[in-house]
mmCIF file as gemmi writes it, N, C-alpha and C atoms, coordinates in Angstrom:
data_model
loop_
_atom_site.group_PDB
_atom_site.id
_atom_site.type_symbol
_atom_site.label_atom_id
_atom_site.label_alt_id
_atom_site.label_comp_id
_atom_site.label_asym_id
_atom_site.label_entity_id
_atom_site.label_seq_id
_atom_site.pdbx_PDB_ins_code
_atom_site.Cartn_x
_atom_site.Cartn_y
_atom_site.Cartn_z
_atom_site.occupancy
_atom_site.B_iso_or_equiv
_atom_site.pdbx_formal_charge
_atom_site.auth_seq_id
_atom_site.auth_asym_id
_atom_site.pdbx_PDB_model_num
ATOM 1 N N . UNK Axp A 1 ? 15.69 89.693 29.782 1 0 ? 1 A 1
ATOM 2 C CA . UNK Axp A 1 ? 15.966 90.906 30.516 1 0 ? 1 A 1
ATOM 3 C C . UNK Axp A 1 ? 14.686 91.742 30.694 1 0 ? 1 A 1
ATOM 4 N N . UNK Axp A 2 ? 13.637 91.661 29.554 1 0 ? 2 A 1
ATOM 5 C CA . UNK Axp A 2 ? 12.779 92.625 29.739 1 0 ? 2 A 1
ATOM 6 C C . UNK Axp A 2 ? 11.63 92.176 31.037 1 0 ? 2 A 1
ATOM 7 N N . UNK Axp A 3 ? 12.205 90.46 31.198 1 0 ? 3 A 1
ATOM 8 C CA . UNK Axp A 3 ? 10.885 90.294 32.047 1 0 ? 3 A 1
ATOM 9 C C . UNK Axp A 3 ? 11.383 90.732 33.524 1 0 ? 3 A 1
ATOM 10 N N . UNK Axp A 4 ? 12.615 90.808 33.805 1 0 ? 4 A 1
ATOM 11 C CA . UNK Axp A 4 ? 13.211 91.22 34.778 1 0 ? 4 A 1
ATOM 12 C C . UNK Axp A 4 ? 13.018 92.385 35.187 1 0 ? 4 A 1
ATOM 13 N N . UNK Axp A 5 ? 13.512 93.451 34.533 1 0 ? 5 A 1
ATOM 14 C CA . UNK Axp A 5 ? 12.602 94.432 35.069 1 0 ? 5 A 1
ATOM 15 C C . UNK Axp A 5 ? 11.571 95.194 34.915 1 0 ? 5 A 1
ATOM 16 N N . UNK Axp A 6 ? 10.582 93.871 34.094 1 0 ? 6 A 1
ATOM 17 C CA . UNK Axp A 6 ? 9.295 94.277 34.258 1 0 ? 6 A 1
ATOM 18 C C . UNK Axp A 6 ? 8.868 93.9 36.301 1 0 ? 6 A 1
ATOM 19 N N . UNK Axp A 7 ? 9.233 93.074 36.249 1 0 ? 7 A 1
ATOM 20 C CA . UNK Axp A 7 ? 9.224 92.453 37.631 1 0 ? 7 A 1
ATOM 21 C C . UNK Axp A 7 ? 9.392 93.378 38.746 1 0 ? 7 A 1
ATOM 22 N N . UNK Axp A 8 ? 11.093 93.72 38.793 1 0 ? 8 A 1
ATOM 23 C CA . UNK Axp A 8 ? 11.743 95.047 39.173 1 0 ? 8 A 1
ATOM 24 C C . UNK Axp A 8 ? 10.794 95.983 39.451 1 0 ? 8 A 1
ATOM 25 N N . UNK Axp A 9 ? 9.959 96.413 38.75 1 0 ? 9 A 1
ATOM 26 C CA . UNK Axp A 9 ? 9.322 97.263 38.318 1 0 ? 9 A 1
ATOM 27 C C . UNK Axp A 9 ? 7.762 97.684 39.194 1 0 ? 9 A 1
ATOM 28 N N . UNK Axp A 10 ? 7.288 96.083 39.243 1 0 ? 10 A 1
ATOM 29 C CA . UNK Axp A 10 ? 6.594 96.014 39.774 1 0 ? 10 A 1
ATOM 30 C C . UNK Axp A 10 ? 6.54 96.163 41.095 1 0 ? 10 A 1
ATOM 31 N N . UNK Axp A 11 ? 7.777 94.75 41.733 1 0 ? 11 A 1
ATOM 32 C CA . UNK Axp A 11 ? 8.247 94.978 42.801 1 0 ? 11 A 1
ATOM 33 C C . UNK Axp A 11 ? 8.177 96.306 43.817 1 0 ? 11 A 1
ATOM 34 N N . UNK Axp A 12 ? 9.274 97.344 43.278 1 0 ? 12 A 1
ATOM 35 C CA . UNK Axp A 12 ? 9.065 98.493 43.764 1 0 ? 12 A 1
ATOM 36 C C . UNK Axp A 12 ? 7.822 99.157 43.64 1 0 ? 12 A 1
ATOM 37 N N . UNK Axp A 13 ? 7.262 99.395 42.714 1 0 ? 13 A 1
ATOM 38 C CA . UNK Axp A 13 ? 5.613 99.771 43.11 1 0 ? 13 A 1
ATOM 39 C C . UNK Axp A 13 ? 4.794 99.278 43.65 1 0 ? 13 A 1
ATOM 40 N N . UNK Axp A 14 ? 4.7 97.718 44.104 1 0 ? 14 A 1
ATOM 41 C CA . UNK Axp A 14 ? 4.054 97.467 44.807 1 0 ? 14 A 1
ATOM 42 C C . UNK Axp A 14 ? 4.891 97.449 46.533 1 0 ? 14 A 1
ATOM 43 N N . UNK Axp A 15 ? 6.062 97.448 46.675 1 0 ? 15 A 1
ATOM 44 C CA . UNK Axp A 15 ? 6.827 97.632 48.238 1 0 ? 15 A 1
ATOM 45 C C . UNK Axp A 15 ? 6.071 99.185 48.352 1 0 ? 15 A 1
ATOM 46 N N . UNK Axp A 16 ? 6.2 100.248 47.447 1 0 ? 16 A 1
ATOM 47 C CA . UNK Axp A 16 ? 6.205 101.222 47.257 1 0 ? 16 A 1
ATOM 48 C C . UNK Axp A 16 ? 4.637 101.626 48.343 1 0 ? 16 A 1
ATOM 49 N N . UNK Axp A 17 ? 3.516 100.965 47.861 1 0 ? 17 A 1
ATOM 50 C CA . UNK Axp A 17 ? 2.295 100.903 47.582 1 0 ? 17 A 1
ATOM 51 C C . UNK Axp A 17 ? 2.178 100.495 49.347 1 0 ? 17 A 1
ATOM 52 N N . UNK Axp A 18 ? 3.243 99.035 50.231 1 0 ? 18 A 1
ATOM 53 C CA . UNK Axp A 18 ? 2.887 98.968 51.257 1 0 ? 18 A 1
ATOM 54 C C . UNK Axp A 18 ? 3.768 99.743 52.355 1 0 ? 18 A 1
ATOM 55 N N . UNK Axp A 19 ? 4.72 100.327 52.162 1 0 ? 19 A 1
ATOM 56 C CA . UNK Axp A 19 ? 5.627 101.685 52.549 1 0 ? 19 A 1
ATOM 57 C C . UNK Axp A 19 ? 4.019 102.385 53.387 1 0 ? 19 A 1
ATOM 58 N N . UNK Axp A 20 ? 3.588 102.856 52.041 1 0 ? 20 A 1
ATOM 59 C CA . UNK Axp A 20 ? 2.079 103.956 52.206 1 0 ? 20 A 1
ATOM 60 C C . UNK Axp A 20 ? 1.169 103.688 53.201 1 0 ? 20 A 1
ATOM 61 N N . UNK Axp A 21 ? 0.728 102.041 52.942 1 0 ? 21 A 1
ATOM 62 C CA . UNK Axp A 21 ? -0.011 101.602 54.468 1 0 ? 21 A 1
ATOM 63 C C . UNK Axp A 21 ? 0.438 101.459 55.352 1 0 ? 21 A 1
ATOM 64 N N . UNK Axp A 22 ? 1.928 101.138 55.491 1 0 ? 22 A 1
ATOM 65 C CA . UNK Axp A 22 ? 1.749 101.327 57.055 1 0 ? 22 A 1
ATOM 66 C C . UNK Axp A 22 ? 2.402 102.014 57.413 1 0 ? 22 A 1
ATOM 67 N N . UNK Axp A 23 ? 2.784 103.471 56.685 1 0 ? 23 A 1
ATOM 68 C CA . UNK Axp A 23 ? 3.069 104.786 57.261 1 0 ? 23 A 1
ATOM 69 C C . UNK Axp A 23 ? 1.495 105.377 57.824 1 0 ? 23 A 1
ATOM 70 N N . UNK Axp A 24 ? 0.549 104.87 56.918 1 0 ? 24 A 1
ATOM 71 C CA . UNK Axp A 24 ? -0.679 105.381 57.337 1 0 ? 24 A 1
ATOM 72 C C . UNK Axp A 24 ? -1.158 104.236 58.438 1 0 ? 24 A 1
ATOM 73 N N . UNK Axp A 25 ? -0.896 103.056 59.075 1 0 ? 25 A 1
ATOM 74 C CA . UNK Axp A 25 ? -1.016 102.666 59.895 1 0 ? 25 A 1
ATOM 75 C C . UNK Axp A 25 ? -0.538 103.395 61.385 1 0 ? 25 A 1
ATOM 76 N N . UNK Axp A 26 ? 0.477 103.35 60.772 1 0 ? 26 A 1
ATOM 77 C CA . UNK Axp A 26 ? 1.451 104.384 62.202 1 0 ? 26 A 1
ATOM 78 C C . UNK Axp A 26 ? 0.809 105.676 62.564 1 0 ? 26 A 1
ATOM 79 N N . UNK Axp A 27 ? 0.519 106.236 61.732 1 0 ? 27 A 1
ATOM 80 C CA . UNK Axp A 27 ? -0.46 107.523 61.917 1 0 ? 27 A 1
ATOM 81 C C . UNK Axp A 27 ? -1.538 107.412 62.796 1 0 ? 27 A 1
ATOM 82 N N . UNK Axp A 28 ? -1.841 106.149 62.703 1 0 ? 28 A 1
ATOM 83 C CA . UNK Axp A 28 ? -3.17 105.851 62.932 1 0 ? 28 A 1
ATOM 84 C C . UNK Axp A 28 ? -2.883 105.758 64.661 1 0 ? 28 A 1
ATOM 85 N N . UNK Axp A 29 ? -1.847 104.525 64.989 1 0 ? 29 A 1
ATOM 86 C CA . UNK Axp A 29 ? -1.758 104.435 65.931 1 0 ? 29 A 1
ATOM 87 C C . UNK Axp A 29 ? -1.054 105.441 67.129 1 0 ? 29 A 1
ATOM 88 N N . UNK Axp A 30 ? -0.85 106.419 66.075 1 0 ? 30 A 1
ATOM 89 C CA . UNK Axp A 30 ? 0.327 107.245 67.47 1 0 ? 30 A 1
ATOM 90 C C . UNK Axp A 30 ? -1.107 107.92 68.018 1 0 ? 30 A 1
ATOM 91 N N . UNK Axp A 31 ? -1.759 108.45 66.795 1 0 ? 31 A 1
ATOM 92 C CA . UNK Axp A 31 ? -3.343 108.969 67.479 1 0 ? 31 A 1
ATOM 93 C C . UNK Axp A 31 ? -3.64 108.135 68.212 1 0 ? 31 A 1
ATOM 94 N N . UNK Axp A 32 ? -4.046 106.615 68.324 1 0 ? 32 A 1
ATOM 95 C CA . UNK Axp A 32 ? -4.339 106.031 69.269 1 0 ? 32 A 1
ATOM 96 C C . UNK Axp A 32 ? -3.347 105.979 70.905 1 0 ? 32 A 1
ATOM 97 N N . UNK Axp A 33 ? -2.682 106.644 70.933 1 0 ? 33 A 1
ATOM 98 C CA . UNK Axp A 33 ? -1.813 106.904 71.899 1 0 ? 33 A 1
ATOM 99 C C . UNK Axp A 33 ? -0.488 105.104 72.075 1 0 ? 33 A 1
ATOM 100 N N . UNK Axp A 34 ? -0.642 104.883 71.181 1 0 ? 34 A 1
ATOM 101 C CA . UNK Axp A 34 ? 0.509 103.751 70.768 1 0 ? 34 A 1
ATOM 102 C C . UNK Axp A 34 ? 1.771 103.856 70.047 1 0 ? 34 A 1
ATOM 103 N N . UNK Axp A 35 ? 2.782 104.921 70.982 1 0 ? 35 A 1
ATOM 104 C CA . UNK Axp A 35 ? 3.732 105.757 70.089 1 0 ? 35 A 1
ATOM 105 C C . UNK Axp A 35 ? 4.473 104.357 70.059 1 0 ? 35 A 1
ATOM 106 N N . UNK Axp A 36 ? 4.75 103.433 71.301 1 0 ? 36 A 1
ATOM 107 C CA . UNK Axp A 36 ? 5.995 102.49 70.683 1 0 ? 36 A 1
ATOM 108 C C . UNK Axp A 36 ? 6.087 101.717 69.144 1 0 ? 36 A 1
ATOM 109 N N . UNK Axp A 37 ? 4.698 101.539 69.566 1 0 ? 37 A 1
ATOM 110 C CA . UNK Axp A 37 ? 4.545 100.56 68.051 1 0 ? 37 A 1
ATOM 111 C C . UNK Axp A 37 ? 3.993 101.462 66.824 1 0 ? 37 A 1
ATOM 112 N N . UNK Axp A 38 ? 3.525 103.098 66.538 1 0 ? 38 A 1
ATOM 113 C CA . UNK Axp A 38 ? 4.08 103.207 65.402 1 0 ? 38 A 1
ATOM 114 C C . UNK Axp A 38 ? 5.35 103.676 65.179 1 0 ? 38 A 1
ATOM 115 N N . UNK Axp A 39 ? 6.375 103.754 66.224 1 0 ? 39 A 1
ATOM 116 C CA . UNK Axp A 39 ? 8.278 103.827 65.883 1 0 ? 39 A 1
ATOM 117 C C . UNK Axp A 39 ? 8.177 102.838 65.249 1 0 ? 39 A 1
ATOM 118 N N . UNK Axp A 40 ? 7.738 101.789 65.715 1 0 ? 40 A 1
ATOM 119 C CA . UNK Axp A 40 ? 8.104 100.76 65.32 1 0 ? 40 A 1
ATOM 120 C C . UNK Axp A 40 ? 8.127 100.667 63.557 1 0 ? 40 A 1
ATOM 121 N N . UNK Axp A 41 ? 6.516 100.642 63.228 1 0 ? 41 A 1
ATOM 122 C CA . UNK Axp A 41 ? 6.263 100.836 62.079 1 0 ? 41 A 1
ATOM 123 C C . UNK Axp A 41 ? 6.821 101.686 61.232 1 0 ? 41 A 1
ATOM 124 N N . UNK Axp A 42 ? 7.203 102.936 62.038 1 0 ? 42 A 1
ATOM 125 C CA . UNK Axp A 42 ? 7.803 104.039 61.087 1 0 ? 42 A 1
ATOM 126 C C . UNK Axp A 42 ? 9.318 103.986 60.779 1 0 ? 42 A 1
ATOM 127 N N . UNK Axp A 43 ? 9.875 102.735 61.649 1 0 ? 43 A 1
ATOM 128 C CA . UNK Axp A 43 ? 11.306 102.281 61.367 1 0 ? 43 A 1
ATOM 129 C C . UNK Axp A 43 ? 11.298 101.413 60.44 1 0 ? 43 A 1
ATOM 130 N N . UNK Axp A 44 ? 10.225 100.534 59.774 1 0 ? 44 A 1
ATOM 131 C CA . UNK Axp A 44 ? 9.9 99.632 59.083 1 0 ? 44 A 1
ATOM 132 C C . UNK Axp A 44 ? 9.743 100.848 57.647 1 0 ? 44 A 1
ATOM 133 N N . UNK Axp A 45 ? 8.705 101.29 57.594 1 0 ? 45 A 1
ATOM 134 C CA . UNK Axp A 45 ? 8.8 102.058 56.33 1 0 ? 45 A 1
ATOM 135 C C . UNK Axp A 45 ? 10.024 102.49 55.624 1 0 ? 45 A 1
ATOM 136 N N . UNK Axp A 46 ? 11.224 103.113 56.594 1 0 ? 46 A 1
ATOM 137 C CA . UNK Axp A 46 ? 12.61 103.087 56.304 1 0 ? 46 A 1
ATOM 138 C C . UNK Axp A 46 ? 13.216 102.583 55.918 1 0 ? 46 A 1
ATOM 139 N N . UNK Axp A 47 ? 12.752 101.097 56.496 1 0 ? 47 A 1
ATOM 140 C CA . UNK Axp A 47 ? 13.108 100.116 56.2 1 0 ? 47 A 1
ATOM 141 C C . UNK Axp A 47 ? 12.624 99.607 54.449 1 0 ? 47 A 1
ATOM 142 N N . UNK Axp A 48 ? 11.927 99.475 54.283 1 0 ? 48 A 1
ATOM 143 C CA . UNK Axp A 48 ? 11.072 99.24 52.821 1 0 ? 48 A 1
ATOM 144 C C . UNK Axp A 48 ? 11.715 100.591 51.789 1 0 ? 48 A 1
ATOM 145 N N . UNK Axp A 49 ? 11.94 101.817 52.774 1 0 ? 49 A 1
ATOM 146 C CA . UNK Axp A 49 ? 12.392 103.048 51.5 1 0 ? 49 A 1
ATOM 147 C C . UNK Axp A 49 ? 13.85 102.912 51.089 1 0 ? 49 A 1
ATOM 148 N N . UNK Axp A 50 ? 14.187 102.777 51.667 1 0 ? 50 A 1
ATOM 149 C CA . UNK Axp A 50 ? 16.229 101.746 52.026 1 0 ? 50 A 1
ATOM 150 C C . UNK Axp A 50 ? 16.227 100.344 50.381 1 0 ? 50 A 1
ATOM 151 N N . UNK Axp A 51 ? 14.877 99.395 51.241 1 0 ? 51 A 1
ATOM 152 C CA . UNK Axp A 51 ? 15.071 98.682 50.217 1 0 ? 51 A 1
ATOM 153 C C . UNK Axp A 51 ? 15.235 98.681 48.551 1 0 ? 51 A 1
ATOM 154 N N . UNK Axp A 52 ? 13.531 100.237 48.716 1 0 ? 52 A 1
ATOM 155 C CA . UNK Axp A 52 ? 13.5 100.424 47.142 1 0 ? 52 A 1
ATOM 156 C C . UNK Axp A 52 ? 14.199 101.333 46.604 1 0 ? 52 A 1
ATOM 157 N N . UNK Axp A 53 ? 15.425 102.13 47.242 1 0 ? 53 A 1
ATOM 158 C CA . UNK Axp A 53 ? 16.333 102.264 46.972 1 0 ? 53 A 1
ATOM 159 C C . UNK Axp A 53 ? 17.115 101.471 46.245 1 0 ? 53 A 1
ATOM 160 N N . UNK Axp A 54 ? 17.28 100.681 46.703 1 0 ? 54 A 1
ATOM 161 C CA . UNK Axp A 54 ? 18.415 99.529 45.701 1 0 ? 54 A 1
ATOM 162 C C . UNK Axp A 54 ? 17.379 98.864 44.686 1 0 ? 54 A 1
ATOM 163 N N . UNK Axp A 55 ? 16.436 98.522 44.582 1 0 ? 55 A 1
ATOM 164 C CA . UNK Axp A 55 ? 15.386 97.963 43.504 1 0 ? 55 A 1
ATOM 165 C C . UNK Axp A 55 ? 15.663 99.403 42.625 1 0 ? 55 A 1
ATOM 166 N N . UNK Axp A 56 ? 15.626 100.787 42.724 1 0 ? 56 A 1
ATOM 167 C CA . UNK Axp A 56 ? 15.413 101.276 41.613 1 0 ? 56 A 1
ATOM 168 C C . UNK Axp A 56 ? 17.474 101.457 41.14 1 0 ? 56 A 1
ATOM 169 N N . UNK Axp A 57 ? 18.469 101.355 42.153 1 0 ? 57 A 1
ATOM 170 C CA . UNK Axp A 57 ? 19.826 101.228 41.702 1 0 ? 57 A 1
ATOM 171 C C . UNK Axp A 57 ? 19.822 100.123 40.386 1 0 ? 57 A 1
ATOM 172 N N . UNK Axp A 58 ? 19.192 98.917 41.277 1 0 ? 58 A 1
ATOM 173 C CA . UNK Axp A 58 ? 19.283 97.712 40.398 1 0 ? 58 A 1
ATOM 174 C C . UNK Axp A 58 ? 18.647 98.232 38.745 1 0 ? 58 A 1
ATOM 175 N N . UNK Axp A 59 ? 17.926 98.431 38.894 1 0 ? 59 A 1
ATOM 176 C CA . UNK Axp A 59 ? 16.689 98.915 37.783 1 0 ? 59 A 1
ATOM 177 C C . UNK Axp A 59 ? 17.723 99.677 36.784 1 0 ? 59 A 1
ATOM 178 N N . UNK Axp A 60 ? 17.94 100.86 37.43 1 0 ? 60 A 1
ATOM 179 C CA . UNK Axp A 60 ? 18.811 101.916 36.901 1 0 ? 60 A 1
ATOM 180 C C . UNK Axp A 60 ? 20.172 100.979 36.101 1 0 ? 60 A 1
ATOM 181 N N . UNK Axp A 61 ? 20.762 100.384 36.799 1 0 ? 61 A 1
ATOM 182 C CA . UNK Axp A 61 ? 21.737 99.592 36.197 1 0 ? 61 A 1
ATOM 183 C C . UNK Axp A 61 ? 21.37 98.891 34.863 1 0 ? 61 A 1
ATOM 184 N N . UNK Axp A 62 ? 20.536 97.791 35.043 1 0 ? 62 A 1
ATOM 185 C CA . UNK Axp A 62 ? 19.74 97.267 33.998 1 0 ? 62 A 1
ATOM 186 C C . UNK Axp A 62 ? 19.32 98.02 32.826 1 0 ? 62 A 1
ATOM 187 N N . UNK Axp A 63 ? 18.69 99.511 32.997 1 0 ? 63 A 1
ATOM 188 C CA . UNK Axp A 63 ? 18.232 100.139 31.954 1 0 ? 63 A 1
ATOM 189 C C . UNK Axp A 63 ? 19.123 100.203 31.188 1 0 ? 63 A 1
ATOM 190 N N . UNK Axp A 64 ? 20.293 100.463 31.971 1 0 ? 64 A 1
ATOM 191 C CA . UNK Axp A 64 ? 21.72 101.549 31.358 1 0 ? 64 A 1
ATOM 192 C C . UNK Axp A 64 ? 22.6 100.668 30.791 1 0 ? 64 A 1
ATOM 193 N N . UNK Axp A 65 ? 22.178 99.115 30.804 1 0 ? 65 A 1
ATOM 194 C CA . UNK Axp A 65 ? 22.785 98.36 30.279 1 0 ? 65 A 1
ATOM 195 C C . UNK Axp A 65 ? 22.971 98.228 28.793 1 0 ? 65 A 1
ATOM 196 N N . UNK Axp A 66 ? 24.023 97.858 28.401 1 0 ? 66 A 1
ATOM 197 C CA . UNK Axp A 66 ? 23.479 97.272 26.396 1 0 ? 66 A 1
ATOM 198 C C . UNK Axp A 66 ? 23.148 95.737 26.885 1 0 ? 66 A 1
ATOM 199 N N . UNK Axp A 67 ? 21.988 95.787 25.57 1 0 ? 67 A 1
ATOM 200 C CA . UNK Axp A 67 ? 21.729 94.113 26.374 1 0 ? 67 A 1
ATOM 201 C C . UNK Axp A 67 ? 23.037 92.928 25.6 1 0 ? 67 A 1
């Protein structure tokens, strides 16, 4: 169990970590006058914050577990 959500753990900090780049990608590009494609990107980050949502449910569950 512990290696699990050591994993868990990681997981979300590192989704966490690419959330960050390419919210800062999108930034980048709306300045470049490329609004479609950072929606795009910025629907994707949602996408990744959605996910680690449930990575930290999962997590949360696990902690709260007796082993």
């Amino acid at each position: 169990m512990a290696r699990i959500k050591t994993l868990l753990a990681y997981m979300l900090e590192h989704n966490r970590e690419h959330a960050g780049e390419l919210g800062s990608l999108a930034h980048e590009l709306r300045h470049a006058g490329r609004d479609g494609a950072a929606d795009i990107l910025d629907a994707g980050v949602k996408d990744f914050n959605r996910g680690n949502e449930k990575l930290v449910a999962a997590l949360g569950l696990i902690e709260g577990e007796e082993p």
